[in-house]
Backbone of each chain as ProteinMPNN parsed JSONL, in Angstrom:
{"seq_chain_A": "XXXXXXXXXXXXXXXXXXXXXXXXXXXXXXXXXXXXXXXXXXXXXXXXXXXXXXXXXXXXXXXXXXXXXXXXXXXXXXXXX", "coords_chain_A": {"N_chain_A": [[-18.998, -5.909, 7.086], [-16.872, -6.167, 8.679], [-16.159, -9.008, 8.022], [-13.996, -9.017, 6.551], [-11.701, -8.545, 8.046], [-12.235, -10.484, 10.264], [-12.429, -13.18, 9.378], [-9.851, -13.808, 8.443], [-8.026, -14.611, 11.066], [-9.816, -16.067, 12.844], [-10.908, -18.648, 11.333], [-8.235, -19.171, 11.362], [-8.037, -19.891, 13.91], [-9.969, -21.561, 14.744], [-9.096, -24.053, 12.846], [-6.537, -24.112, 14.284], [-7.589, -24.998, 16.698], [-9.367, -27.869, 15.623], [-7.785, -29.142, 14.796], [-5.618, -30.098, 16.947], [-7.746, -30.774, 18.697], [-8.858, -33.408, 17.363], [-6.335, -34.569, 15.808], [-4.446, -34.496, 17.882], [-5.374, -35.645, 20.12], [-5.705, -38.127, 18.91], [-2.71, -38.725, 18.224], [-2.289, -38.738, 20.669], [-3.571, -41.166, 21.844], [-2.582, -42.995, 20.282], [-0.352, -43.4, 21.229], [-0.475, -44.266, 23.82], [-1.568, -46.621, 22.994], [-0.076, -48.212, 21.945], [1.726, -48.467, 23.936], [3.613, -46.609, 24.426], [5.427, -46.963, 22.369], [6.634, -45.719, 20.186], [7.778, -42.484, 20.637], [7.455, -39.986, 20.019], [5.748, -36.713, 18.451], [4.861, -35.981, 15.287], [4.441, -33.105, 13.42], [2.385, -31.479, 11.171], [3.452, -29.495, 7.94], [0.949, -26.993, 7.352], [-0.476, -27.632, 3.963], [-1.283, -24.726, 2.78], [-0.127, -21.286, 2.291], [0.511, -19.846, 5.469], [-0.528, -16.893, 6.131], [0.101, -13.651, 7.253], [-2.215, -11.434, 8.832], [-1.124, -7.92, 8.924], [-2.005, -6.01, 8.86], [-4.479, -5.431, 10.622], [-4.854, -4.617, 13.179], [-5.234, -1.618, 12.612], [-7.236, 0.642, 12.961], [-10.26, 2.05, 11.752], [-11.094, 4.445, 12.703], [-8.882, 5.832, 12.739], [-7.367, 5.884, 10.616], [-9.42, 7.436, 8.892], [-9.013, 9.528, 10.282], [-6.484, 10.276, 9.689], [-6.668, 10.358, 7.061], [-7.005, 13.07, 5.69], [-4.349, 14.543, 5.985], [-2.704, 12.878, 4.608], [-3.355, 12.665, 2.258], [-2.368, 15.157, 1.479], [-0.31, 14.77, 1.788], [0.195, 12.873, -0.424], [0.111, 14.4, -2.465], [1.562, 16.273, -2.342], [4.227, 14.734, -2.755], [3.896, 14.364, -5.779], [5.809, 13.116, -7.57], [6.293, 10.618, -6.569], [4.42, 8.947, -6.311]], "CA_chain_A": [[-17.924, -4.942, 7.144], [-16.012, -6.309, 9.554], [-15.906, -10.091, 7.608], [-12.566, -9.247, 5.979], [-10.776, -8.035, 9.341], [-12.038, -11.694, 11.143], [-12.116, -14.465, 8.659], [-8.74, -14.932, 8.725], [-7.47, -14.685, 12.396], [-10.856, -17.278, 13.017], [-10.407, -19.807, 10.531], [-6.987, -20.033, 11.773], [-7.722, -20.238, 15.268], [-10.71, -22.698, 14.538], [-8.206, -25.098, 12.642], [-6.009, -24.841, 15.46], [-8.127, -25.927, 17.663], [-9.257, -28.43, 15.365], [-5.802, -29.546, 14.647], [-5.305, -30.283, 18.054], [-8.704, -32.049, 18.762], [-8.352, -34.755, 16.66], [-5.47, -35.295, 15.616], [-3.581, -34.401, 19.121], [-5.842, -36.946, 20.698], [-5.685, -39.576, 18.391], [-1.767, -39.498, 18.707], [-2.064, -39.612, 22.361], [-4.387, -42.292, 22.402], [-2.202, -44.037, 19.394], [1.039, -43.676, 22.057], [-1.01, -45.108, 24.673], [-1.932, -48.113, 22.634], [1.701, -48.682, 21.204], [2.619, -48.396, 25.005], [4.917, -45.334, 24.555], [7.058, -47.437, 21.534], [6.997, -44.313, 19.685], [7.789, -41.113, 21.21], [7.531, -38.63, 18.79], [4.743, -36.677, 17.715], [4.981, -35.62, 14.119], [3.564, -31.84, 13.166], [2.831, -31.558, 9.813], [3.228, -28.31, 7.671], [-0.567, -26.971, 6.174], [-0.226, -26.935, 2.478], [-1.074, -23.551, 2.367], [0.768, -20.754, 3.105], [0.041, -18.935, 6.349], [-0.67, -15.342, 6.072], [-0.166, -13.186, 8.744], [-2.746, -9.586, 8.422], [-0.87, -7.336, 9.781], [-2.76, -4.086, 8.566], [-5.485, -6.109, 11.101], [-4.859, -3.478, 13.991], [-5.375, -0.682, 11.939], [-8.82, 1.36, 13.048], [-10.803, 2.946, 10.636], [-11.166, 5.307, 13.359], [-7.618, 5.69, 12.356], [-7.31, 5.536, 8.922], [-10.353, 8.867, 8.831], [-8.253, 10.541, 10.888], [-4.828, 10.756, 8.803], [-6.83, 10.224, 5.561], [-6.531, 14.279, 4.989], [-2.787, 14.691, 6.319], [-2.217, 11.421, 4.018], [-3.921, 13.393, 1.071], [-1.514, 16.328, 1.449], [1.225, 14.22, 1.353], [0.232, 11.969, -1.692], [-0.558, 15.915, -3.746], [2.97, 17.124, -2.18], [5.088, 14.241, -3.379], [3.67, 13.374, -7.034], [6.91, 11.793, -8.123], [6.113, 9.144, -5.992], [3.417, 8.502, -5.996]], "C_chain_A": [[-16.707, -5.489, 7.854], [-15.434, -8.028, 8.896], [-14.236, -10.236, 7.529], [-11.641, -9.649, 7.006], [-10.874, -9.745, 10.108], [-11.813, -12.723, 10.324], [-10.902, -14.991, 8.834], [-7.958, -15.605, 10.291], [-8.615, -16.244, 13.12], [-10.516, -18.371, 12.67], [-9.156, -20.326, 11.629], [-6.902, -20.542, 13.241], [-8.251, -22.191, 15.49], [-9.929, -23.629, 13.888], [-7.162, -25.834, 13.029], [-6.252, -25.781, 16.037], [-8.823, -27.724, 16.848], [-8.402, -29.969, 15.444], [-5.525, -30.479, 15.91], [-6.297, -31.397, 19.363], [-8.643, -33.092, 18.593], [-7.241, -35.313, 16.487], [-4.178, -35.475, 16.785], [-4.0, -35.623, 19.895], [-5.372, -38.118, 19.73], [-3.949, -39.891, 18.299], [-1.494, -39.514, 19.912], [-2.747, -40.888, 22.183], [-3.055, -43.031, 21.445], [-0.843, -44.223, 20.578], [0.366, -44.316, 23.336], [-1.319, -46.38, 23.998], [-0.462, -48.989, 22.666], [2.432, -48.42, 22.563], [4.049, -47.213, 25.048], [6.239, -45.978, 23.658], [7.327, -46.27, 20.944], [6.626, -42.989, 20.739], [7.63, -39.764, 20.978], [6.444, -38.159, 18.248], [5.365, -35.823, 16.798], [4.06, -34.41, 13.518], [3.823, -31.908, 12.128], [2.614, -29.999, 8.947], [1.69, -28.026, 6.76], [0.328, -26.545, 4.8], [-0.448, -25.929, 2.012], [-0.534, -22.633, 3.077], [0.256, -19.709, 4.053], [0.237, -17.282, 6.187], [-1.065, -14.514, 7.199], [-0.884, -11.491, 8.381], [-2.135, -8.816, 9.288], [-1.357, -5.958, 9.861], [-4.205, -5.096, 9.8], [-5.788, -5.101, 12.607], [-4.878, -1.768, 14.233], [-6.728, -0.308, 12.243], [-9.194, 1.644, 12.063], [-10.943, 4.36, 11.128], [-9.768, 6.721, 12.981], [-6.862, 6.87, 11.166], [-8.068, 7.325, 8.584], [-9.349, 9.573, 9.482], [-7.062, 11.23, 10.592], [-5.373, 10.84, 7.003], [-6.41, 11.919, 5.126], [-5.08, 14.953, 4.878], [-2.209, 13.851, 4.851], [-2.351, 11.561, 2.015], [-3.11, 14.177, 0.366], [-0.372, 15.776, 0.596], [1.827, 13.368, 0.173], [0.641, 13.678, -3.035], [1.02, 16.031, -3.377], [4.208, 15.82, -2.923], [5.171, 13.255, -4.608], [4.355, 13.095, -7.858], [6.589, 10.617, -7.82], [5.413, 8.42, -5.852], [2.255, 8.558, -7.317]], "O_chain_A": [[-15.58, -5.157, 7.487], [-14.301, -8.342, 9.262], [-13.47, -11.037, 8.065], [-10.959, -10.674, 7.017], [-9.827, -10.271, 10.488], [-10.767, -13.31, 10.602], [-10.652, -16.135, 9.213], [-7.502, -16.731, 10.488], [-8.151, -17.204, 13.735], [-9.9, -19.146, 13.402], [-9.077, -21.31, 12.365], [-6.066, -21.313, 13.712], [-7.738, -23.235, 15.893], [-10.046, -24.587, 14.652], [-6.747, -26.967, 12.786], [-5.742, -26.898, 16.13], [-8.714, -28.717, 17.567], [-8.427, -31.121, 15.878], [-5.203, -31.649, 15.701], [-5.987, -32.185, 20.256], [-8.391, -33.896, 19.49], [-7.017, -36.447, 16.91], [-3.238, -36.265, 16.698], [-3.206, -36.485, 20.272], [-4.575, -38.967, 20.13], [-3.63, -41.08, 18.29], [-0.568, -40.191, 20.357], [-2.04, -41.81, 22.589], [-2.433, -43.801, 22.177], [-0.408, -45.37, 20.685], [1.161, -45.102, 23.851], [-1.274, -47.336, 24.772], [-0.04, -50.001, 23.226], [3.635, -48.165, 22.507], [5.127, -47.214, 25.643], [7.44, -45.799, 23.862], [8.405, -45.754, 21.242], [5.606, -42.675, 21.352], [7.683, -38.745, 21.667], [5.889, -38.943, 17.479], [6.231, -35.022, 17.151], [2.936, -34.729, 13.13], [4.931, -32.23, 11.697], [1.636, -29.332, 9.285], [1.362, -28.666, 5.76], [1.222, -25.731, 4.568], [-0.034, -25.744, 0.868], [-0.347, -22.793, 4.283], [-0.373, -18.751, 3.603], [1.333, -16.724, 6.155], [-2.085, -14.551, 7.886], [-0.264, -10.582, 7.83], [-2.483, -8.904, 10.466], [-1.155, -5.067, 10.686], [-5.1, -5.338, 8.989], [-6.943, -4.94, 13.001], [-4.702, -1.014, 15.19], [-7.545, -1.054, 11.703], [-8.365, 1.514, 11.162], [-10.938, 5.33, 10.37], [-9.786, 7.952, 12.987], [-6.257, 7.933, 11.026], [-7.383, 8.246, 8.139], [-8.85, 10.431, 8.754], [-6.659, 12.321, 10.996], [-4.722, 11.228, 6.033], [-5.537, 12.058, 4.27], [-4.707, 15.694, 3.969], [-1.313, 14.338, 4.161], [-1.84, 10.996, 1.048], [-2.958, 14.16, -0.856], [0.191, 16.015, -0.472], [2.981, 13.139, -0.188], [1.274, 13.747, -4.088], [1.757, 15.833, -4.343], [5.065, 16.295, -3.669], [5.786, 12.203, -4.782], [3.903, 12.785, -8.96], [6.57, 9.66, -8.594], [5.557, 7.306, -5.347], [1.116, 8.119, -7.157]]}, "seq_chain_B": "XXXXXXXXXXXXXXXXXXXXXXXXXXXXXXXXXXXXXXXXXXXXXXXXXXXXXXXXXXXXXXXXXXXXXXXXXXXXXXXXXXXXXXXXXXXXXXXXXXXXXXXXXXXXXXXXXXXXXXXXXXXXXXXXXXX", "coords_chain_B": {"N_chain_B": [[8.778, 56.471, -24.235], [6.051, 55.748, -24.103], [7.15, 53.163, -24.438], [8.916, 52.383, -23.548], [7.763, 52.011, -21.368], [6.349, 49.784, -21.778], [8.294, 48.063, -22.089], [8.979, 48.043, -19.471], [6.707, 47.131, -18.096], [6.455, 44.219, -19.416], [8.947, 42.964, -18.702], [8.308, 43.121, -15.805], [6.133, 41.515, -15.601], [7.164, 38.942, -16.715], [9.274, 38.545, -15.071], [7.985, 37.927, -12.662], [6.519, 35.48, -13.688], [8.523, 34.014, -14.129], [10.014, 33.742, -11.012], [6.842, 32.436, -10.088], [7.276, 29.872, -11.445], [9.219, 29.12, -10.073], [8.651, 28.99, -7.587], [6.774, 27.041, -7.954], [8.014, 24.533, -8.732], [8.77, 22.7, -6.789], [6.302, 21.709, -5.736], [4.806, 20.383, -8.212], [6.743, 18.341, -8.95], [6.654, 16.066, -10.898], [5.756, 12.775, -11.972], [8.608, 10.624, -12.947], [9.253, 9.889, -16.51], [9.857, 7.018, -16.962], [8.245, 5.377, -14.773], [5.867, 6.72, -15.216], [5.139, 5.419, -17.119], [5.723, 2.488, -16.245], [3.577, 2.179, -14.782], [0.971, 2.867, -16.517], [1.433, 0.966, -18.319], [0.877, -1.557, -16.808], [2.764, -2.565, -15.277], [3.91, -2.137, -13.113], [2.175, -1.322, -9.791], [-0.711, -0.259, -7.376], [-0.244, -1.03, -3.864], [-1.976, -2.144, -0.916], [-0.811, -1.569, 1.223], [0.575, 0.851, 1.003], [2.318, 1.115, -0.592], [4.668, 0.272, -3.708], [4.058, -1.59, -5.696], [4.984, -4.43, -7.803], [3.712, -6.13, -10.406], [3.296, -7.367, -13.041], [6.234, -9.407, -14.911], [9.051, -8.208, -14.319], [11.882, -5.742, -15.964], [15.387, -5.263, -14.13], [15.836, -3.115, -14.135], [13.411, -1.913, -13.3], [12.795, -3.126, -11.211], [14.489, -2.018, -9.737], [14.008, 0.879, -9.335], [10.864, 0.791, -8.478], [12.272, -0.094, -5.852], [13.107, 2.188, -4.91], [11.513, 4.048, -5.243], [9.629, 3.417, -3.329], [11.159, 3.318, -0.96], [11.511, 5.869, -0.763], [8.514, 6.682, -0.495], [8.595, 5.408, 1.97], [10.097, 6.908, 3.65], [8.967, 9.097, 3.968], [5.961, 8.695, 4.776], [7.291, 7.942, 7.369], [7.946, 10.228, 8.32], [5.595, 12.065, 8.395], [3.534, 10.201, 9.977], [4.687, 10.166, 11.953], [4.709, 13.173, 12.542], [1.802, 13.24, 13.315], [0.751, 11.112, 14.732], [0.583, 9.137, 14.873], [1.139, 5.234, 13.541], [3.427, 4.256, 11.431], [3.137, 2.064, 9.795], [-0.243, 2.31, 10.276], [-0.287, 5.185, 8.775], [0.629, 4.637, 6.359], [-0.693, 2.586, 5.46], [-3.284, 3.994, 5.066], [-2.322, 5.824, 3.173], [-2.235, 4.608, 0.969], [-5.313, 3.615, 0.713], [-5.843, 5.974, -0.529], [-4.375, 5.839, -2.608], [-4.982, 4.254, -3.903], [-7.746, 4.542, -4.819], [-7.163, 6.826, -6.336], [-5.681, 5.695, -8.676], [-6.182, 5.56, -11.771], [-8.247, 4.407, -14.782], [-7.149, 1.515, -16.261], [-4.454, 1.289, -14.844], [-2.898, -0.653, -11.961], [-3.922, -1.86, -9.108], [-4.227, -3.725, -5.553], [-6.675, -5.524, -4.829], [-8.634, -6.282, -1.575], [-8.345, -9.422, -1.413], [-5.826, -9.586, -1.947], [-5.447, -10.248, -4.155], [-4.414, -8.72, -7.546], [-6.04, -6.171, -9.689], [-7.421, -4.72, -12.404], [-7.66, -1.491, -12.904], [-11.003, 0.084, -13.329], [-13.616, 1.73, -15.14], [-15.87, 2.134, -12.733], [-15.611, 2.248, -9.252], [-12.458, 1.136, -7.072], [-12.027, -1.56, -5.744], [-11.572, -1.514, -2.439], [-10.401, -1.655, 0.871], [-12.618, -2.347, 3.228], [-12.525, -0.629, 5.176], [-11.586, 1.696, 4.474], [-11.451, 5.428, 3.623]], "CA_chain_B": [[8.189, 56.874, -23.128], [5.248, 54.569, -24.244], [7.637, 51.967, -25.82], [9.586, 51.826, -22.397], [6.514, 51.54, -20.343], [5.431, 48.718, -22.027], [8.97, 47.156, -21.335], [8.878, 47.737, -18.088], [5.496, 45.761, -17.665], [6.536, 43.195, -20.143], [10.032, 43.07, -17.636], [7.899, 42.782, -15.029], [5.466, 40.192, -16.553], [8.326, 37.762, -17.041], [9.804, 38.372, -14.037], [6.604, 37.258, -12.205], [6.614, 34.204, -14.426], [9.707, 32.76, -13.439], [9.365, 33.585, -9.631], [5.915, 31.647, -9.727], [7.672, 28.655, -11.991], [10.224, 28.486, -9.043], [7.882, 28.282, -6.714], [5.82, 25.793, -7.596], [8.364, 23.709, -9.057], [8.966, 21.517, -5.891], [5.168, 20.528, -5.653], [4.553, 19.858, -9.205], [7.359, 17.191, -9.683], [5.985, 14.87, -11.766], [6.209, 11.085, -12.447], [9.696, 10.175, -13.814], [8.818, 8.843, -17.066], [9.901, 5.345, -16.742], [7.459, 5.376, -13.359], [4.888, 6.87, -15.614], [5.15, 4.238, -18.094], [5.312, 1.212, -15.94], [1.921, 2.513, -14.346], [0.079, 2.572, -17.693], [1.614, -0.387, -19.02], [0.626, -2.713, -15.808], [3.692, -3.703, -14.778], [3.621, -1.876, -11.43], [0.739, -1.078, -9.128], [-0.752, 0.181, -6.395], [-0.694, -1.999, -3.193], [-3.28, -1.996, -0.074], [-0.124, -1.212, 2.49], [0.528, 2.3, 0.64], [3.8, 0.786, -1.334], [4.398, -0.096, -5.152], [4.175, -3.013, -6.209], [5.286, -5.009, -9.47], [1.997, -6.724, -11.177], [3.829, -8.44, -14.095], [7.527, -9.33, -14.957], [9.784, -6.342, -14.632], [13.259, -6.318, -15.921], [16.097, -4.912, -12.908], [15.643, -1.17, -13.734], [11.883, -1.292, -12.932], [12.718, -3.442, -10.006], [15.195, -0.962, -8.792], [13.152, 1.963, -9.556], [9.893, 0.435, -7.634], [12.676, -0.134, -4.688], [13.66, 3.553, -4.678], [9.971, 4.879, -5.126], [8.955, 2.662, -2.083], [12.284, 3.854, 0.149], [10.963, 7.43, -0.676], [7.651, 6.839, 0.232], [8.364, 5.068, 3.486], [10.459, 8.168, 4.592], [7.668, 10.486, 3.864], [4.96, 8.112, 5.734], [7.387, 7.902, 8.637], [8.03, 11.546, 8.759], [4.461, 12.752, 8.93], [3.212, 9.404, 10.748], [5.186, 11.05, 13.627], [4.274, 14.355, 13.224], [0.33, 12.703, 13.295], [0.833, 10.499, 16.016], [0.587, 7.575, 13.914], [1.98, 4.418, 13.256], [4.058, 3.927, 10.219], [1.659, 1.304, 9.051], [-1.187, 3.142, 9.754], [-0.358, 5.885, 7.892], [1.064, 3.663, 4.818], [-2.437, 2.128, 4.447], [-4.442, 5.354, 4.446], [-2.027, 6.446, 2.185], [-2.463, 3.333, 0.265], [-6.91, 3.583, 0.417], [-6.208, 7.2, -1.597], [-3.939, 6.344, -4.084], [-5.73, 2.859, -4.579], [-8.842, 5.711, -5.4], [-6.724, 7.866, -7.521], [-5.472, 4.813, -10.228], [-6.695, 5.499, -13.355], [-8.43, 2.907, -15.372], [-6.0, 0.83, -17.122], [-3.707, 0.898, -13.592], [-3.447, -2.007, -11.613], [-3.939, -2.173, -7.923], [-4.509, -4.738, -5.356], [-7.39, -5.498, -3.983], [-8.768, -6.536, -0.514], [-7.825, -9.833, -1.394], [-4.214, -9.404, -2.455], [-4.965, -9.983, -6.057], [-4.477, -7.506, -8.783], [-6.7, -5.907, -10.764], [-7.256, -3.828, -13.323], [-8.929, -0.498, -12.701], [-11.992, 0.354, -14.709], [-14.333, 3.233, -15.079], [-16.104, 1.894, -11.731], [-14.809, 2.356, -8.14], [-12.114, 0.31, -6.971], [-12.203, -2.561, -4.326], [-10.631, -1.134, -1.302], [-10.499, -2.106, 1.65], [-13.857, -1.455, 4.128], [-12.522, 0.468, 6.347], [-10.649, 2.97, 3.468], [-12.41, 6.2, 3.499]], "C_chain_B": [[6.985, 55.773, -22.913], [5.86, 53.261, -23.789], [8.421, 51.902, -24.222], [9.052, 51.451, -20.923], [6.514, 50.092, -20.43], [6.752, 47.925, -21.899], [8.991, 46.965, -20.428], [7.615, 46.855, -17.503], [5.636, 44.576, -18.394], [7.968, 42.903, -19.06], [9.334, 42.031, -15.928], [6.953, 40.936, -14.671], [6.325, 38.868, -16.551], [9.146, 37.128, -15.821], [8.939, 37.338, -13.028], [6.393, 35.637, -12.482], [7.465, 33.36, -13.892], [9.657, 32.593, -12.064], [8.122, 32.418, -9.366], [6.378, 30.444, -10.416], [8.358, 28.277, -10.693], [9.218, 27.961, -7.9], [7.001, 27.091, -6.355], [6.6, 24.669, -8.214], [8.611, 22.494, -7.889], [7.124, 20.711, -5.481], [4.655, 20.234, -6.752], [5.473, 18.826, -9.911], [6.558, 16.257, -10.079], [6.517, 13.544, -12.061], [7.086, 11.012, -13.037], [8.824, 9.314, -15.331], [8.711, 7.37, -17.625], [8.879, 4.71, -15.816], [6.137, 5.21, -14.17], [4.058, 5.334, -16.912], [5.007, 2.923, -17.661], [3.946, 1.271, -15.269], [1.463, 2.037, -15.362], [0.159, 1.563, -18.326], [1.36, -1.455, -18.139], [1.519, -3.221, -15.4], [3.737, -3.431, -13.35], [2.433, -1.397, -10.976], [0.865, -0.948, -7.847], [-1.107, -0.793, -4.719], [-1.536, -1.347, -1.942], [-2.311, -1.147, 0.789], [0.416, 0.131, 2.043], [2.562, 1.761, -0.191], [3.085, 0.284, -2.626], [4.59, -1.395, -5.107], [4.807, -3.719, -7.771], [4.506, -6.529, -9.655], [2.878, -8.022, -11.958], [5.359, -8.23, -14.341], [8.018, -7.809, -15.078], [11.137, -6.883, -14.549], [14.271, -5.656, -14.541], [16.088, -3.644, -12.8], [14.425, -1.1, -13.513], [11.853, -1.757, -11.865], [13.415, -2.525, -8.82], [14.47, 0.644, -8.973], [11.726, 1.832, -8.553], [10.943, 0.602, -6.063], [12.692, 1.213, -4.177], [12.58, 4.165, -4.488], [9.82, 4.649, -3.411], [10.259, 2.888, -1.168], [11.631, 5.364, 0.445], [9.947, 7.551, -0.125], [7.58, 6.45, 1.571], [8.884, 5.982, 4.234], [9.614, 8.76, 4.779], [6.947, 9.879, 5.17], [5.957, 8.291, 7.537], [7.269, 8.963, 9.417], [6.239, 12.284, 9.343], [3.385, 11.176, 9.583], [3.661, 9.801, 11.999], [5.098, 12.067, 13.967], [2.385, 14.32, 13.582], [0.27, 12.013, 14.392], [0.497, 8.977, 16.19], [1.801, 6.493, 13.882], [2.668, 4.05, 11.656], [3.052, 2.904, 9.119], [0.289, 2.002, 9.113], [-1.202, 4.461, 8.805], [0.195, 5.741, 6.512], [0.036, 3.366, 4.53], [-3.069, 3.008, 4.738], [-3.793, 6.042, 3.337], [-2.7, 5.251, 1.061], [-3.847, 3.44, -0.298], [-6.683, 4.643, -0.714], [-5.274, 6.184, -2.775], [-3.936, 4.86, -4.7], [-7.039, 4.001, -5.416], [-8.247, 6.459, -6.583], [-6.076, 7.15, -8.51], [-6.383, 5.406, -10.894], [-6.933, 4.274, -14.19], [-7.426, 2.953, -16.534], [-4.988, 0.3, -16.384], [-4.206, -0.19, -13.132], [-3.203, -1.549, -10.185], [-4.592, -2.898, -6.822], [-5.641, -4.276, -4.21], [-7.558, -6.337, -2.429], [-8.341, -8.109, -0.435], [-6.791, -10.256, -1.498], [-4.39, -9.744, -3.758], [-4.824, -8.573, -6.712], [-5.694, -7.525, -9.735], [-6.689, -4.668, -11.103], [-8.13, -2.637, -13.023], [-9.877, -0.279, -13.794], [-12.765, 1.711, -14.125], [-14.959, 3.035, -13.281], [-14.977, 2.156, -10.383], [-13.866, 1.075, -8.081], [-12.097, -1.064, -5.84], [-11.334, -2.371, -3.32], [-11.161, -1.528, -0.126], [-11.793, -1.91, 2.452], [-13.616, -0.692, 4.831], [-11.617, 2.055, 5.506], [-11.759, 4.054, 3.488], [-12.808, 6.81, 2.159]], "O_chain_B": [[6.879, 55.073, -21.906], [5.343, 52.453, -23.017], [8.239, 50.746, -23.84], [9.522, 50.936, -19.909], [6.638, 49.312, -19.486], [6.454, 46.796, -21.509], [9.026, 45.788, -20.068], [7.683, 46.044, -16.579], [4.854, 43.704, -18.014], [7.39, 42.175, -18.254], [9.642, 41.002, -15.327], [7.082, 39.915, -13.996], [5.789, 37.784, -16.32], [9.525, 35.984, -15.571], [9.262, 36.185, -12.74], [6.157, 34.782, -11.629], [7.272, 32.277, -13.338], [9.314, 31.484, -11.655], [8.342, 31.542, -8.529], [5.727, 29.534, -9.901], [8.11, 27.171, -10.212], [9.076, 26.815, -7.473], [6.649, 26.485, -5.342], [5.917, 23.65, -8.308], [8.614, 21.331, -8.292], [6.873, 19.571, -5.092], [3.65, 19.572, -6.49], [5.266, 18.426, -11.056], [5.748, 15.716, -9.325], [7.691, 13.347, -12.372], [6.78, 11.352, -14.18], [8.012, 8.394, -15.227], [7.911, 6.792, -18.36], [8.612, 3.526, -16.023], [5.403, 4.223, -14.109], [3.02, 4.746, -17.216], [4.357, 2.126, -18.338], [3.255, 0.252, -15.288], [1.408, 0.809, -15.427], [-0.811, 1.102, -18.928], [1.625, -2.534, -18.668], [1.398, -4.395, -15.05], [3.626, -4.306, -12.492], [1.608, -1.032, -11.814], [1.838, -1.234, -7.149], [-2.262, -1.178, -4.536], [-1.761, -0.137, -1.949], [-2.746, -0.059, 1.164], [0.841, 0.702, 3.048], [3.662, 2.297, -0.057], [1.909, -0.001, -2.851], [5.334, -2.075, -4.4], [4.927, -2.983, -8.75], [4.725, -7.634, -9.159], [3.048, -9.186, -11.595], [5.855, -7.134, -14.081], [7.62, -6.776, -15.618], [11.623, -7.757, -13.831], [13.464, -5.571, -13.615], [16.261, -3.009, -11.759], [14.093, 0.085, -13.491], [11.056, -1.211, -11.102], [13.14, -2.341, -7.634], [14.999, 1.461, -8.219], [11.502, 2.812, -7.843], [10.495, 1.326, -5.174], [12.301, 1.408, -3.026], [12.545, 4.921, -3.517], [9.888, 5.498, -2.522], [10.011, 2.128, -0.232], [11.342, 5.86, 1.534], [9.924, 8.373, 0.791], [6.75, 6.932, 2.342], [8.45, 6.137, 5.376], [9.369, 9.066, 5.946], [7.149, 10.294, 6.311], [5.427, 8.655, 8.586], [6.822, 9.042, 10.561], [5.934, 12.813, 10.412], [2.191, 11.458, 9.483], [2.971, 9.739, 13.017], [5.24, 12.417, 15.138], [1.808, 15.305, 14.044], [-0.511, 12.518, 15.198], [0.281, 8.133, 17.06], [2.994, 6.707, 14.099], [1.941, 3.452, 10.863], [2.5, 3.103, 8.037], [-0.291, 2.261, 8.058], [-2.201, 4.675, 8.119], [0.194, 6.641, 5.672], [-0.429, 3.711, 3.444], [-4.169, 2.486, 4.561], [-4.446, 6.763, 2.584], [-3.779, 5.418, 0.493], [-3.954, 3.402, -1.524], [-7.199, 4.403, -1.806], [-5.829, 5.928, -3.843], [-3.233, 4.393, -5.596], [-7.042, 4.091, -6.644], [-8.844, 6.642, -7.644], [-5.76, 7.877, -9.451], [-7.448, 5.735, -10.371], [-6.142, 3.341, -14.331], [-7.037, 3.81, -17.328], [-4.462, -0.763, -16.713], [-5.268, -0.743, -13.418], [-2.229, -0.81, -10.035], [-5.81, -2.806, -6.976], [-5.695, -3.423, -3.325], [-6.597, -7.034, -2.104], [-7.894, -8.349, 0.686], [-6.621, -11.425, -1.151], [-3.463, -9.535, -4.541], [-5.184, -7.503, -6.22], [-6.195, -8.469, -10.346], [-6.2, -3.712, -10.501], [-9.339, -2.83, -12.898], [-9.6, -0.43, -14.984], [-12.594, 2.412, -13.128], [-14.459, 3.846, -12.502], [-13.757, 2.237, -10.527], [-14.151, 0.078, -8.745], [-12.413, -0.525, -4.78], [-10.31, -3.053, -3.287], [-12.368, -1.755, -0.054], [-12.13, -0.766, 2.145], [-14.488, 0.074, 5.241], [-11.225, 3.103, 6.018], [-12.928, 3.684, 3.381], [-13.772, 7.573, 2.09]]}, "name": "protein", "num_of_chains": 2, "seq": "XXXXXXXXXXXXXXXXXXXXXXXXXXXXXXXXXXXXXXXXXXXXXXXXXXXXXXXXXXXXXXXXXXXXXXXXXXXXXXXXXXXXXXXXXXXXXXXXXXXXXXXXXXXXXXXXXXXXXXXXXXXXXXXXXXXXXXXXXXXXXXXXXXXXXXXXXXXXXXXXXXXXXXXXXXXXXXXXXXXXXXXXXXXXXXXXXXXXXXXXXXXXXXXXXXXX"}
């Protein structure tokens, strides 16, 4: 139930940290080898595109609680809906 | 004496009629039928966050028509999101869970993954926490 709501916020943290494992170390260590000739570390963009959930703070607790108000208001304005 | 009875309840009758047309004419507006039409034809659809969407190409009057729907509905949501005690988003996606439920197969609306699909006789894929 709850899969949807974490997968993504996870993943992304876990690839952070990833991210930052490996390849943060290995250009420190590579600027320690190369004696500080290069100065620059190089971030690279992920090829896919980040998606931010923002319905992710949304209860269900929530959600039940306006669903009948939310009902009203779909029946009261069926132009628009 | 009869014959002016029976106008006066046929008078009445009519009268009655129109009174109850007036009345219920502000909650029976109905789907513009350009609205109605891009529904059934798939070009627009229903999204998770309680706004329309547009599925497949749409020329600039269905794009400006979706804009105007989705201005209208975000007033509404804000208005009774504040008399609820809600957040604008929360009460956009509960609107959103119903009237992902109330497509009609042949409509398109998006599911929990952000794709589109097609409704069918079966329930639709809404979110887990949609009631």
């Amino acid at each position: 139930m709850t899969t949807g709501k974490l997968t993504g916020p996870l993943c992304h943290a876990h690839k952070k940290r990833m991210t930052w494992g490996i390849t943060g170390r290995m250009i420190a260590m590579a600027a320690l080898v190369t004696g500080g000739l290069s100065g620059c570390i190089t971030l690279e963009a992920p090829d896919k595109p980040i998606i931010i959930e923002l319905n992710i703070n949304i209860t269900q607790e929530v959600i039940y609680r306006l669903a009948e108000d939310a009902g009203n208001t779909i029946d009261d304005n069926a132009d628009i809906f | 004496m009869t014959r002016s009875k029976l106008f006066a309840k046929l008078g009445l009758a009519a009268g009655g009629a129109v009174a109850l047309a007036l009345m219920a004419a502000p909650a029976t507006a109905q789907r513009d039928p350009a609205y109605a039409a891009a529904r059934a034809d798939g070009t627009v659809g229903e999204k998770m966050d309680g706004y329309l969407g547009i599925v497949a190409e749409a020329g600039e009057q269905v794009r400006d028509m979706v804009a105007d729907i989705n201005i209208r509905r975000r007033a509404v949501y804000a208005e009774r999101a504040q008399a609820e005690g809600a957040t604008l988003e929360e009460y956009a996606f509960t609107a959103g869970c119903l009237a992902i439920a109330r497509t009609v197969p042949g409509e398109y609306y998006q599911a929990p993954d952000g794709s589109w699909q097609q409704r069918t006789n079966a329930a639709p894929r809404r979110d887990p926490r949609c009631p």
